[in-house]
N, C-alpha and C positions, 0 to 999 in steps of 0.2 A: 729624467735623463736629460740631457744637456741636447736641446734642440740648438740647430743651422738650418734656415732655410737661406735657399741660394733662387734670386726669382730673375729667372730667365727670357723673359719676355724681352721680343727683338725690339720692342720701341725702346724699352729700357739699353739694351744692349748696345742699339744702334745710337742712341744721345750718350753714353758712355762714353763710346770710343770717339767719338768729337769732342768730349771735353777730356781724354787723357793726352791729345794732340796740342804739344806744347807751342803752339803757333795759335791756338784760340785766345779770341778776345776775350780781354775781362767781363766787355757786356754779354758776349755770348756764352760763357760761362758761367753767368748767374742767371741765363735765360735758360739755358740747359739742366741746370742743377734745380732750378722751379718749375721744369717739365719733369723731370723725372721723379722729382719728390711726391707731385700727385701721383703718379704712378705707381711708387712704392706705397702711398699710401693707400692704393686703390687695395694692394695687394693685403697689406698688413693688418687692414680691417674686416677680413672677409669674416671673422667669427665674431664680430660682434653679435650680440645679444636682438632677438626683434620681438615685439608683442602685437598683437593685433587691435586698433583702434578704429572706432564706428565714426565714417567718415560720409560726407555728401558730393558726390561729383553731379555735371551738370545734369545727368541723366538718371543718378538714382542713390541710394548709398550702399552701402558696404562694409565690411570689416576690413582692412588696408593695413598691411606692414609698417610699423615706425619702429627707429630704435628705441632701443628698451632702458630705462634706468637714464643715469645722468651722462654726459657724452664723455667724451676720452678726454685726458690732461695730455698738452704734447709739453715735453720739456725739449729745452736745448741748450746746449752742451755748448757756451759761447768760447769763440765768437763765429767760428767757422758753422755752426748747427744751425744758425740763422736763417742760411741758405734754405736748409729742407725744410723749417719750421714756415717761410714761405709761404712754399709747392703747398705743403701741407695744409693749412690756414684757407689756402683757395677752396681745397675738396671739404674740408670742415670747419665753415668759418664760425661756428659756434662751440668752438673746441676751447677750453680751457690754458692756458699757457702758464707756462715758469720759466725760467732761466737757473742755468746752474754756471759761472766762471770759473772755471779752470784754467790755467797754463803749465808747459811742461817745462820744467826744467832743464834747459840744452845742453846740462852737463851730465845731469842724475838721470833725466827723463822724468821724474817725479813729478805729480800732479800737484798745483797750490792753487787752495782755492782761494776766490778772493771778492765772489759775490754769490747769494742763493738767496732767490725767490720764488716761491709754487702760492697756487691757489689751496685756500683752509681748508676745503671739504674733497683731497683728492684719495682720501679714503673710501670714497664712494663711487670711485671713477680708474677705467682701466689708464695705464699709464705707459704712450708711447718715447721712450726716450731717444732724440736726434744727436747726431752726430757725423761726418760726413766719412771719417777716418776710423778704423778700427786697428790700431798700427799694433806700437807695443800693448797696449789693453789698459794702462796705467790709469789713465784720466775717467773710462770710461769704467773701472774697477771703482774708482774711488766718487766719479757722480753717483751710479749704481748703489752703494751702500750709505752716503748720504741721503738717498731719496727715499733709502726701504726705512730711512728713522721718521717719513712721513706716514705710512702703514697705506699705502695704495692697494686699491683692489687686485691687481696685479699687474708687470712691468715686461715691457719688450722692448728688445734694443734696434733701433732701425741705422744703417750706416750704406754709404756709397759701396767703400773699398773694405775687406777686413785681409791682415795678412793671416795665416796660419798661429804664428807665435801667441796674436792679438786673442785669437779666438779662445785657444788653451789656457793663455790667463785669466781670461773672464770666463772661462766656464769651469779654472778650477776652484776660482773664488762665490760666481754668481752662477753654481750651476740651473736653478731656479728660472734663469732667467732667459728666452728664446732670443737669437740672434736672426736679424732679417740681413741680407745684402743683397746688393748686385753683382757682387764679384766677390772672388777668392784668389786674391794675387798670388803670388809666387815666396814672397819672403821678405824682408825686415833687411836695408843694408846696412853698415856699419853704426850710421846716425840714428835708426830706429825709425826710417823712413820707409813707406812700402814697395816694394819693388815689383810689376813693374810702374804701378802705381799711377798718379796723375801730379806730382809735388805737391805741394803745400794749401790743401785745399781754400784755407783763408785766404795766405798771398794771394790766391789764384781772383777768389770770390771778389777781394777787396780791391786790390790791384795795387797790393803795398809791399810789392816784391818785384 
């Protein structure tokens, strides 16, 4: 069944609503958006796998929790994913990376790709996909289904903002596949922007707007 988790944690909540405050800096925007990526990540990896490992502390040894198997692959969904891939990279810095480039077409909305790189062995490894927007669903329909020609262990979608619209297309395409956010805005205006949203999380990120 088409899972939404919506993680409502007030640190999350509260660096949210600072960076949808269109008077925030571009540094503080990218300061904010690599706080909360750990965040999300803390949240997004709570089912990972653990095995018990025969370990020496100063005082004696033990059997001690480590994760299990090969660690996660983060992708991101450039150029705006960059951001959360970050945040992310801090909490797991032994995490796997790829990149997928998209843009959307500002007439069509149409996603065109127009670079894809993942690590060989992400068949062995669960796969968190970043992106910071979940608006029209378009780009993230179409990383989604490029990725699954990799055969990864299994794929979760982690995003800032999703609107409604965004979510129903990807879960009528990628039902398969769990959606994490922070928020569930309101709606999709004219442009296919989320309302009430934060603009343009690249321009925002980059400061090329």
């Amino acid at each position: 069944m088409p899972s939404v988790t919506l993680i409502q944690h007030p640190l999350i909540q509260h660096k949210l609503t600072l960076m949808r405050q269109k008077d925030t800096s571009t540094a503080k925007f990218r300061q904010l958006l690599e706080e909360i990526s750990m965040l999300l990540a803390y949240e997004v990896t709570r089912d990972l796998p653990l095995e018990k490992v025969a370990i020496e502390t100063p005082m004696t040894t033990m059997d001690a929790p480590m994760l299990s198997g090969k660690k996660v692959v983060l992708i991101s969904i450039m150029r705006a994913g960059q951001g959360i891939l970050d945040g992310m990279l801090e909490l797991m810095p032994s995490a796997r990376v790829g990149h997928i480039g998209l843009y959307r077409n500002p007439k069509t909305h149409v996603p065109v790709e127009y670079y894809f790189k993942v690590p060989t062995d992400v068949n062995e490894r669960e796969m968190l996909v970043v992106d910071p927007m979940l608006a029209t669903g378009n780009s993230a329909v179409a990383a989604v289904y490029r990725l699954k020609e990799t055969q990864p262990q299994s794929i979760k979608f982690v995003c800032l903002l999703a609107a409604p619209e965004g979510i129903a297309h990807f879960h009528e395409e990628h039902p398969d596949v769990p959606i994490f956010t922070a928020a569930i805005d309101e709606r999709l205006d004219e442009h296919g922007y989320i309302l009430p949203g934060l603009g343009d999380a690249g321009d925002r990120m980059f400061g090329t707007k």
